[in-house]
C-alpha positions in Angstrom: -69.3 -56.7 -5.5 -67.6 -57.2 -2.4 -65.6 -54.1 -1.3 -62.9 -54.3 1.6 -63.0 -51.8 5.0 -61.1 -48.7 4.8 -58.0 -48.8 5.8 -57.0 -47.0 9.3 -54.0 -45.5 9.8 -52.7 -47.3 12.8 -51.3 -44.2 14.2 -54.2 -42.5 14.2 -56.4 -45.2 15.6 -54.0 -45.2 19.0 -54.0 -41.4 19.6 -57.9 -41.8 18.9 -57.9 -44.2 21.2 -55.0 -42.5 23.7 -57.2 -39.5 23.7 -60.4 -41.4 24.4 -58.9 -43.5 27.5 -56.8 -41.2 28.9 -57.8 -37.5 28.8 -56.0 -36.2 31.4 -52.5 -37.6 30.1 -53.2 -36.8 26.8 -54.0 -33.0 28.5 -50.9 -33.0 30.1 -48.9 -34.2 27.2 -50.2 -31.6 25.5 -49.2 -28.6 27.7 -46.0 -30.4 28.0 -45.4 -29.7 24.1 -47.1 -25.9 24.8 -44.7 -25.3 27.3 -41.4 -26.4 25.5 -42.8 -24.7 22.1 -42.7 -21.4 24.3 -39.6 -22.2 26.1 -37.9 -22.7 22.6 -39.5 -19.4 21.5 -38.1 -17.4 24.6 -34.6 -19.0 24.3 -34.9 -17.6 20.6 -35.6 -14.0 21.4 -33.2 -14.5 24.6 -30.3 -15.2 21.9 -31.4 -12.3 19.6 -32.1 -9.6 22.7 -28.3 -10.9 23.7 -26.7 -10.4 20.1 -28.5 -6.9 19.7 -26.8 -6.0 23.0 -23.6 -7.1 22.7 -23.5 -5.9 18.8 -25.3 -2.7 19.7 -22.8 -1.8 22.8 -19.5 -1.7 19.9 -21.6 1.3 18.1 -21.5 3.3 21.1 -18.4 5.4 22.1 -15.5 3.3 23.4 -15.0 6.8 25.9 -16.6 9.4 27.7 -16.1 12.4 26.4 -17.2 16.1 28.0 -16.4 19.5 27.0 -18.0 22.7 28.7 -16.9 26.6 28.6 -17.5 29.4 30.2 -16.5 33.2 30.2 -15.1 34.9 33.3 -14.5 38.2 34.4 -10.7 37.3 36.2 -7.1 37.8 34.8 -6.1 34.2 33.7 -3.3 33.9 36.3 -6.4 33.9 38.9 -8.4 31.4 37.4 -5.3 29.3 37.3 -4.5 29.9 40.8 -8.5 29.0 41.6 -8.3 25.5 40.0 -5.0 24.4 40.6 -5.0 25.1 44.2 -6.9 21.9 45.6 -7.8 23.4 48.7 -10.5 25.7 47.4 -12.3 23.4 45.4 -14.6 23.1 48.4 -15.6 26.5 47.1 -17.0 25.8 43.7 -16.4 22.4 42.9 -20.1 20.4 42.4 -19.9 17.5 43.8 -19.5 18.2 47.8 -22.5 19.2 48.2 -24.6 16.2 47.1 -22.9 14.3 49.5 -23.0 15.4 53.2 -21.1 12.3 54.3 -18.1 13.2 51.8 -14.8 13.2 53.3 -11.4 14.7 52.0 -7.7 13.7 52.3 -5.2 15.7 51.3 -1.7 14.4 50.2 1.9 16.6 51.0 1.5 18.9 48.5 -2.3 20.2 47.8 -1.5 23.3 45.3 0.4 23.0 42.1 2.1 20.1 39.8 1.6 17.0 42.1 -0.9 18.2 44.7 -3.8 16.1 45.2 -6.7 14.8 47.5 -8.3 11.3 47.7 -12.2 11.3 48.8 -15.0 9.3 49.9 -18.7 9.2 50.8 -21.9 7.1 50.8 -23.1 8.8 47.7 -20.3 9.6 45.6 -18.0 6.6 46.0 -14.2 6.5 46.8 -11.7 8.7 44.2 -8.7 10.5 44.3 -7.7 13.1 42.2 -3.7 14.1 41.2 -2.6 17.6 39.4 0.1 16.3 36.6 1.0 19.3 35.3 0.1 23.0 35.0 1.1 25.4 32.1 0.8 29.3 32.1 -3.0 29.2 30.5 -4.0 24.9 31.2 -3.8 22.3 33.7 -4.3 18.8 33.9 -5.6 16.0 36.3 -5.7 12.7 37.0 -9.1 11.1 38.3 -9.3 7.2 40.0 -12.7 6.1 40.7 -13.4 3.6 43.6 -9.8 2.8 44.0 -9.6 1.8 40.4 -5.6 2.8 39.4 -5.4 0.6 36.3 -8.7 3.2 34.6 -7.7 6.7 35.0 -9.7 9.1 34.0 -8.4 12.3 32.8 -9.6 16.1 33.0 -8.1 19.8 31.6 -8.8 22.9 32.2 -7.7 25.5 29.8 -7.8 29.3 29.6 -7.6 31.2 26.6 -7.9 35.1 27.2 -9.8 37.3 25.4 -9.6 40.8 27.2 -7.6 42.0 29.5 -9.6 40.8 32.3 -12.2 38.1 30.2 -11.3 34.4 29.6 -12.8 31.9 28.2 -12.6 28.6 30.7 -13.0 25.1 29.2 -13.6 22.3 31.3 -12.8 18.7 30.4 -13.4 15.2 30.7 -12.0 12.0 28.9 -12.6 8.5 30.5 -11.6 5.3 28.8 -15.0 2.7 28.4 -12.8 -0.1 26.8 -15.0 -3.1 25.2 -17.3 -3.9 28.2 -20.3 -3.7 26.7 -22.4 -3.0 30.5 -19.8 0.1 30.5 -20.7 1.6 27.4 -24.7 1.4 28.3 -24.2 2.9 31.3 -22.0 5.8 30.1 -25.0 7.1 28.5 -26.7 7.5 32.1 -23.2 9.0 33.3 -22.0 11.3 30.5 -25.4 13.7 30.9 -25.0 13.7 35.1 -21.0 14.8 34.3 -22.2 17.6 31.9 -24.5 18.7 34.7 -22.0 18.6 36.9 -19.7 20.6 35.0 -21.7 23.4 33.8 -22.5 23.8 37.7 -18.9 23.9 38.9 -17.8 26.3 36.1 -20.8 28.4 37.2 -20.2 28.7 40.5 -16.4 28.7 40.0 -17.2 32.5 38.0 -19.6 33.3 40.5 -16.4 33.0 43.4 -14.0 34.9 41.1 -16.1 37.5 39.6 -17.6 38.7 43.4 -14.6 38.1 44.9 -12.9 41.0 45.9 -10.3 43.0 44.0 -6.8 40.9 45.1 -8.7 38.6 47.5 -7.9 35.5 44.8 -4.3 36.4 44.3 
């Protein structure tokens, strides 16, 4: 009984045929597919990485936000007089000292509603700083950062007494972050520094009033 060939799938015959010819091509070809598979693979996990950032960044806090107290031994009109009078911040405030190259400005008035300073160094950047307005037991500032008017950020201090001579001194922070996503990653890097930053300035800010001596503040 006569039986007929097997059939061949044409297809197959040429890449049989491709391969056996033409190694090297068909080696190349090859990678060539390699290469876009993983190309198509990291474009995937490009796309996620970029939708976990951006959707990740709107859980985080659309502000910084830093509170930190401290008792000191002073009547409550000293303290006041301490921070609100711009020209002794050199004494206590924390940042000068990281920055040897810092350099301050002061404006007409530099104690009281109004006064302020602008600075600027290789370190710390340019910034200004502008007393709005001061109450018998708080006052309140006015921070720009690298000449940047349009994002204030805003600070308090308040004093609440609790002896005769004792107060409690609270130190704070508020900073708009917006939607920008970059902002809101890097306010976790800048919120711990600013903490730091404040417990150190409230620190030595007690240290100056509580070894100063008796009327040497007033």
């Amino acid at each position: 009984m006569y039986r007929s060939a097997p059939r061949v799938d044409q297809t197959e015959s040429f890449t049989a045929t491709f391969q056996w010819a033409f190694p090297l091509a068909w080696g190349q070809a090859a990678s060539h597919r390699d290469w876009m598979k993983m190309l198509r693979w990291f474009a995937l996990v490009l796309v996620i990485a970029l939708v976990v950032f951006l959707g990740g960044s709107f859980l985080l806090p659309d502000a910084i936000q830093v509170k930190r107290s401290i008792p000191i031994q002073a009547p409550a009109p000293v303290i006041l007089e301490a921070v609100t009078n711009l020209e002794t911040w050199q004494d206590w405030e924390p940042w000068g000292p990281t920055d040897e190259t810092m350099e301050v400005t002061f404006g007409a008035v530099r104690s009281g509603e109004g006064a302020s300073y602008s600075w600027e160094g290789s370190r710390i950047g340019k910034g200004s700083v502008e007393i709005l307005q001061v109450e018998p037991l708080a006052a309140h500032f006015r921070y720009t950062f690298n000449e940047n008017a349009r994002d204030p950020a805003f600070a308090s201090f308040q004093i609440d007494p609790i002896e005769a001579e004792l107060c409690a001194v609270t130190w704070t922070f508020r900073g708009e972050l917006g939607s920008n996503p970059i902002d809101r990653y890097l306010a976790l890097l800048v919120k711990p520094m600013i903490e730091t930053s404040y417990e150190e300035g409230l620190s030595k800010l007690k240290n100056l009033l509580e070894t100063a001596p008796a009327g040497a503040a007033e």
